[in-house]
ChimeraX commands (.cxc) that place a marker at each C-alpha (Angstrom):
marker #1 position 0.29,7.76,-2.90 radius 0.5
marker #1 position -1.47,4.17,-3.19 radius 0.5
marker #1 position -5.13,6.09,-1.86 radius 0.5
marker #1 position -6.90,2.65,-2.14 radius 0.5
marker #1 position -4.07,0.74,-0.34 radius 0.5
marker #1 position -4.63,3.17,2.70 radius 0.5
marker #1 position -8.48,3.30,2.60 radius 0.5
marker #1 position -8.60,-0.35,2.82 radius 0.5
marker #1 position -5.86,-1.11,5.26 radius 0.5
marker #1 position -7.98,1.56,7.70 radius 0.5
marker #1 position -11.00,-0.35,6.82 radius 0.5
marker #1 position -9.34,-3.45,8.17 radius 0.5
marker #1 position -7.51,-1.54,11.34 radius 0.5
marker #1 position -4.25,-1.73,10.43 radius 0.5
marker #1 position -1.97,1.30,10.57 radius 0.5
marker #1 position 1.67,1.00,8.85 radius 0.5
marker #1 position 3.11,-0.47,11.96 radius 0.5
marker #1 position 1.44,-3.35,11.88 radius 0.5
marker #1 position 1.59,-3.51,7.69 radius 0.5
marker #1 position 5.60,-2.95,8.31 radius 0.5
marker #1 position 5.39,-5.86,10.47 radius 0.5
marker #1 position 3.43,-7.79,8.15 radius 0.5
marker #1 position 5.88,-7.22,5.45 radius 0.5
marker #1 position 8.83,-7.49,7.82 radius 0.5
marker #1 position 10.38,-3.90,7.12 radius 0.5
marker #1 position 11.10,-0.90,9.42 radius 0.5
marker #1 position 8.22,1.53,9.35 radius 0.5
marker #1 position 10.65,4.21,8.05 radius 0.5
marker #1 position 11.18,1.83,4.67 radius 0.5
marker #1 position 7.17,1.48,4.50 radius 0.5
marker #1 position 6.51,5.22,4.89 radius 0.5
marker #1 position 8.81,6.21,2.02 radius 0.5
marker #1 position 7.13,3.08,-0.11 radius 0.5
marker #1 position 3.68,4.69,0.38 radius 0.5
marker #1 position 4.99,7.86,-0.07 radius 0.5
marker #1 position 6.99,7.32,-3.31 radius 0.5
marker #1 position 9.94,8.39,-1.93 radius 0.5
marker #1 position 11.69,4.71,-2.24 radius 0.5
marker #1 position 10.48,2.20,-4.85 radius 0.5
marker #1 position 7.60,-0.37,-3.33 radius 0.5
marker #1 position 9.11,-4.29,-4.74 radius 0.5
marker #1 position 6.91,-6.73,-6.05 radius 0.5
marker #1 position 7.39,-9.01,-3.67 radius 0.5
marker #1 position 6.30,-6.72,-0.77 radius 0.5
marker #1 position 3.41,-5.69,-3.14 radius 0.5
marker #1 position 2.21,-9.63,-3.17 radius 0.5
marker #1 position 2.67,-9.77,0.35 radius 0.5
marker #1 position 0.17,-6.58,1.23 radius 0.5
marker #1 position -1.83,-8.13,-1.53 radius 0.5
marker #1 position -2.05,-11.50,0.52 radius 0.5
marker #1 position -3.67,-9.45,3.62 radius 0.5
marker #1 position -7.18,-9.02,1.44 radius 0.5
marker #1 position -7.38,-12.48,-0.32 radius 0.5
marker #1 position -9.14,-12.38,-3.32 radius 0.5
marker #1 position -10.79,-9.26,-2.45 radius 0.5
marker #1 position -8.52,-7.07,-4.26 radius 0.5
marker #1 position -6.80,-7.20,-7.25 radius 0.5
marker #1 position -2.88,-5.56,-7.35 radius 0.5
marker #1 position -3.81,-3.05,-9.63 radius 0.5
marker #1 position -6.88,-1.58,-7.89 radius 0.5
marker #1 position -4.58,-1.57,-4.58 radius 0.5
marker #1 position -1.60,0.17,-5.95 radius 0.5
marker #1 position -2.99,2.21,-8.78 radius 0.5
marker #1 position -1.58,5.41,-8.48 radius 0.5
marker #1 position -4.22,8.54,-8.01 radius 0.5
marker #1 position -3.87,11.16,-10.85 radius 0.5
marker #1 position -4.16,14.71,-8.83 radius 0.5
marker #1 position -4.86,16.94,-11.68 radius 0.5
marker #1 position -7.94,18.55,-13.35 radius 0.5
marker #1 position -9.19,18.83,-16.82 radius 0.5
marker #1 position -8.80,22.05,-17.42 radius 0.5
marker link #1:1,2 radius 0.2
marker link #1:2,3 radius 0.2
marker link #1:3,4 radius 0.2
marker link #1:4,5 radius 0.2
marker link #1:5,6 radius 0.2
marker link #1:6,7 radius 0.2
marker link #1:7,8 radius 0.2
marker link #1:8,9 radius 0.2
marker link #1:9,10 radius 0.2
marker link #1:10,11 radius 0.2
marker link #1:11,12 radius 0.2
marker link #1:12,13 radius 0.2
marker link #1:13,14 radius 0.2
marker link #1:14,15 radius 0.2
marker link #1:15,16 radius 0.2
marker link #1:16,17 radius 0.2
marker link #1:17,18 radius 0.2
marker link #1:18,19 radius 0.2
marker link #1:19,20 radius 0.2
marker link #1:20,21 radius 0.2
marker link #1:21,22 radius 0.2
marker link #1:22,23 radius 0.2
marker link #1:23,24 radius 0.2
marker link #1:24,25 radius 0.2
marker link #1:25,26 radius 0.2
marker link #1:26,27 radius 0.2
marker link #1:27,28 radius 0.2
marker link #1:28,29 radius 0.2
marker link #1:29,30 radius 0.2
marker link #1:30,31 radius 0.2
marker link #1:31,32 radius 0.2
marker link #1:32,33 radius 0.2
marker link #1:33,34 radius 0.2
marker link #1:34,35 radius 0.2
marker link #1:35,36 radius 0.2
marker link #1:36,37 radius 0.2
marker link #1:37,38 radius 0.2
marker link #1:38,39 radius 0.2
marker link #1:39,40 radius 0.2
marker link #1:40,41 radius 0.2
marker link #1:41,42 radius 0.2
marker link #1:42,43 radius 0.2
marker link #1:43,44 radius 0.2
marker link #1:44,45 radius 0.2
marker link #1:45,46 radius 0.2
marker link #1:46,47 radius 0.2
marker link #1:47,48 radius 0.2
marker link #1:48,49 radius 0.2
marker link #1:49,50 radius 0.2
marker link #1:50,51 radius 0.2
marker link #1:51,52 radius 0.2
marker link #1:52,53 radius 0.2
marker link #1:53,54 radius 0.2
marker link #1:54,55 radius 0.2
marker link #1:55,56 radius 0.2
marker link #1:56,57 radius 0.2
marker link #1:57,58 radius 0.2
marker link #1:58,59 radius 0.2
marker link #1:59,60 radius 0.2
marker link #1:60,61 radius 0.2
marker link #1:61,62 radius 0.2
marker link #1:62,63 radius 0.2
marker link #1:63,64 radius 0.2
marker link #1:64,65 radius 0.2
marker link #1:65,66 radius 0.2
marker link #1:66,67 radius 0.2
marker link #1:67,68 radius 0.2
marker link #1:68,69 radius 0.2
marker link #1:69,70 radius 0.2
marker link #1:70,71 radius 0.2
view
């Protein structure tokens, strides 16, 4: 769901084990957070934020993709 979250986590090596670590919940809880399926807080959202510094703003990281085409 958050496509810039994941690209830049993998550019960094971390998979959502380590991030659930990081953000100290089960992996289950982090997969549905990505996914959607459970609502992402923003508290953990700071605390993924504070893994890239200033690099990143919130928004870029967890903008959410639009999937559709112009028709």
């Amino acid at each position: 769901m958050y496509r810039n979250l994941e690209a830049e986590l993998k550019r960094l090596g971390i998979n959502r084990t380590e991030l659930a670590k990081i953000i100290k919940i089960n992996v289950s809880s982090l997969s549905g957070k990505l996914n959607g399926t459970r609502p992402l807080t923003l508290q953990e959202a700071k605390e993924i934020k504070k893994i890239f510094g200033d690099k990143f703003t919130i928004d870029y990281l967890f903008t959410e993709q639009c999937e559709c085409t112009n028709k």
